[in-house]
C-alpha positions as CSV (number, residue, x, y, z in Angstrom):
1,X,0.0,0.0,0.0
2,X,2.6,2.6,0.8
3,X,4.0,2.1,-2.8
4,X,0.7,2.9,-4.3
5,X,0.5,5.9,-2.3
6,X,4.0,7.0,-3.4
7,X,2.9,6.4,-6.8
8,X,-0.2,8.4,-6.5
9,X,1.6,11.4,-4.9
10,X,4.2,11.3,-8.3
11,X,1.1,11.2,-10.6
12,X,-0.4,14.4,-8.2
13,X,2.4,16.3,-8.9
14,X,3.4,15.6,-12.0
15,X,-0.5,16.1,-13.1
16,X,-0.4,19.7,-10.8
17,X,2.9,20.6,-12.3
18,X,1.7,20.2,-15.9
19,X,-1.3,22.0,-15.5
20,X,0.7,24.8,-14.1
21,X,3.5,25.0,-17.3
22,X,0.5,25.0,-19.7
23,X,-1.5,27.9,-17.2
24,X,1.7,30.0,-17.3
25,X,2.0,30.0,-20.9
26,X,-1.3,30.8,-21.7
27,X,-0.9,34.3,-19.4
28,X,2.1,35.3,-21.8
29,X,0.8,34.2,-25.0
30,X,-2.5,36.0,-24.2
31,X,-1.1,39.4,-22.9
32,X,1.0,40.3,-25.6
33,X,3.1,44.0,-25.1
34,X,2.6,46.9,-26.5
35,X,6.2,46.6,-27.8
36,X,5.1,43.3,-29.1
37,X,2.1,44.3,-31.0
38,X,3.8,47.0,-33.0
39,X,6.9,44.9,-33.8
40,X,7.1,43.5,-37.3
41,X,8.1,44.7,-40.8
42,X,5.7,46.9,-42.8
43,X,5.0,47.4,-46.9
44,X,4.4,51.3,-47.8
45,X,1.2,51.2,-49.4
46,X,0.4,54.7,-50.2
47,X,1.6,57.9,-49.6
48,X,-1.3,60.6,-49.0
49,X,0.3,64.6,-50.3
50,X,-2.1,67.6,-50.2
51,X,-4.6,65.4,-49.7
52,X,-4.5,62.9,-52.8
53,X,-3.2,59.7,-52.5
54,X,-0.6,57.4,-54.8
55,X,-0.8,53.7,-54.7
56,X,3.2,52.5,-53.8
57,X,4.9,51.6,-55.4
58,X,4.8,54.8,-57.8
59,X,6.4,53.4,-61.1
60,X,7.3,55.2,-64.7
61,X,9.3,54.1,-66.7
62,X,12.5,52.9,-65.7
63,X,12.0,55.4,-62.2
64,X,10.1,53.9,-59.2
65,X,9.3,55.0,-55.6
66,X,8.7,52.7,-52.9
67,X,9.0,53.0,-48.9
68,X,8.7,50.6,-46.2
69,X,8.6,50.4,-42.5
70,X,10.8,48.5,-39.9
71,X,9.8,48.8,-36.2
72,X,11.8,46.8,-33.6
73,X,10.7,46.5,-29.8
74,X,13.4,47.7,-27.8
75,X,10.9,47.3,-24.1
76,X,7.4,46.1,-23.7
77,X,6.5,50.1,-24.0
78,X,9.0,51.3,-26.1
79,X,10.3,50.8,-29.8
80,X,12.5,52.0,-32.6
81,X,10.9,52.8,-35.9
82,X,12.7,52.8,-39.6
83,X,11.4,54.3,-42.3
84,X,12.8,52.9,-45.6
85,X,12.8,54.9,-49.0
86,X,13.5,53.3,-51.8
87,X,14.1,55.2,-55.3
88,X,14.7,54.4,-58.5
89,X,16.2,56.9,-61.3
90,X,17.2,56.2,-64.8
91,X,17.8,52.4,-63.1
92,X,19.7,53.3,-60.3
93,X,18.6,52.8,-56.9
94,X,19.4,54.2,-53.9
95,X,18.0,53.5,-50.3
96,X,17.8,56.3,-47.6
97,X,16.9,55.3,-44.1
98,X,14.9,57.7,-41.3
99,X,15.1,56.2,-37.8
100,X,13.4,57.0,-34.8
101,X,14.4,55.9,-31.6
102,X,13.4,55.4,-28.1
103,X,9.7,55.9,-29.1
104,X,7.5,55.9,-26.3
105,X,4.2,53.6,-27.3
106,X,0.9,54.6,-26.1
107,X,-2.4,52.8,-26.3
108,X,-5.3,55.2,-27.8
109,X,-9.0,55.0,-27.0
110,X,-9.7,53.6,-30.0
111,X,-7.4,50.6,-29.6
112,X,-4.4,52.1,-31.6
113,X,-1.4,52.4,-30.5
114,X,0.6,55.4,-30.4
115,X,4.5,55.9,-31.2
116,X,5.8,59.0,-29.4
117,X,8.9,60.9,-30.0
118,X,9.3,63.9,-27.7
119,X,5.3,64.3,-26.4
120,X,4.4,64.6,-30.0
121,X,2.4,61.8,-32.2
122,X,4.8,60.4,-34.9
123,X,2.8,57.4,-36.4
124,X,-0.3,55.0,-34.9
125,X,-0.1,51.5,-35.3
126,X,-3.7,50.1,-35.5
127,X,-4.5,46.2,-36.2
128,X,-1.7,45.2,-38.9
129,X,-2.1,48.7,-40.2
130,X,0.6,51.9,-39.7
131,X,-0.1,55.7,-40.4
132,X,3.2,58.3,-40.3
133,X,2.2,61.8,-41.0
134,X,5.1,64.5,-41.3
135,X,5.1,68.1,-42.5
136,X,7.4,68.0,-45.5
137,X,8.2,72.0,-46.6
138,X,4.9,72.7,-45.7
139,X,2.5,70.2,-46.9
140,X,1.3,67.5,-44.8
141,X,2.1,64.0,-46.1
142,X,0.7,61.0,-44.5
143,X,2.7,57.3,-45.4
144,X,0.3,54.2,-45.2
145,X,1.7,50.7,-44.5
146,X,0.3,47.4,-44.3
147,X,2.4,44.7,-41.6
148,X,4.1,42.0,-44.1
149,X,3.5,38.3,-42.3
């Protein structure tokens, strides 16, 4: 009898311990981070200027314009956003890069999420969607992006 008690006790714990692992991985796989969410590689799909906007990539000819997005978590509420531009003239291309770190990531009432960069809104990530609106010598230009999988 005392073996079978042993035995049972083993099976106890062994049952209690598994139930634990897969309890504990549920939390983190359900409870994703801000820095999480955001994360990922994004495709440029348009580019709103003065109000009308251009399907990217913009071809003609042997000239294209494209631009894409790279944003890496760097905390669970912070993250460091690139913004990629690729052009194209008379077939030779060249790739400038715009980074922004240490962006502070804020969720919005409407589920977005905010990236910050020194108290002021530079782009919302919202579902697999990101919007980035500067002022480029003045006229407002938004870039629209869509998260590659």
């Amino acid at each position: 009898m005392p073996n079978n008690t042993k035995m049972k006790n083993h099976l106890l714990l062994l049952l209690l311990s598994v139930t634990f692992l897969f309890s504990s991985c549920e939390k983190t796989e359900n409870n994703p981070t801000l820095g999480d969410l955001v994360a990922g590689e994004y495709k440029g799909i348009s580019i709103v200027l003065g109000g009308t906007e251009i399907p990217l990539p913009l071809e003609s000819g042997t000239n294209f314009l494209n631009l894409n997005f790279t944003i890496f978590r760097t905390t669970e509420i912070t993250a460091d956003l690139t913004l990629i531009f690729e052009e194209k003239t008379n077939g030779i291309l060249k790739t400038e890069k715009e980074e922004h770190k240490g962006l502070i990531l804020n969720r919005k009432p409407d589920g977005g999420i905010s990236l910050m960069e020194d108290g002021k809104e530079l782009a919302v990530v919202s579902g697999q969607n990101i919007e980035m609106t500067v002022v480029i010598e003045d006229l407002t230009t938004t870039f629209k992006g869509l998260k590659k999988y």
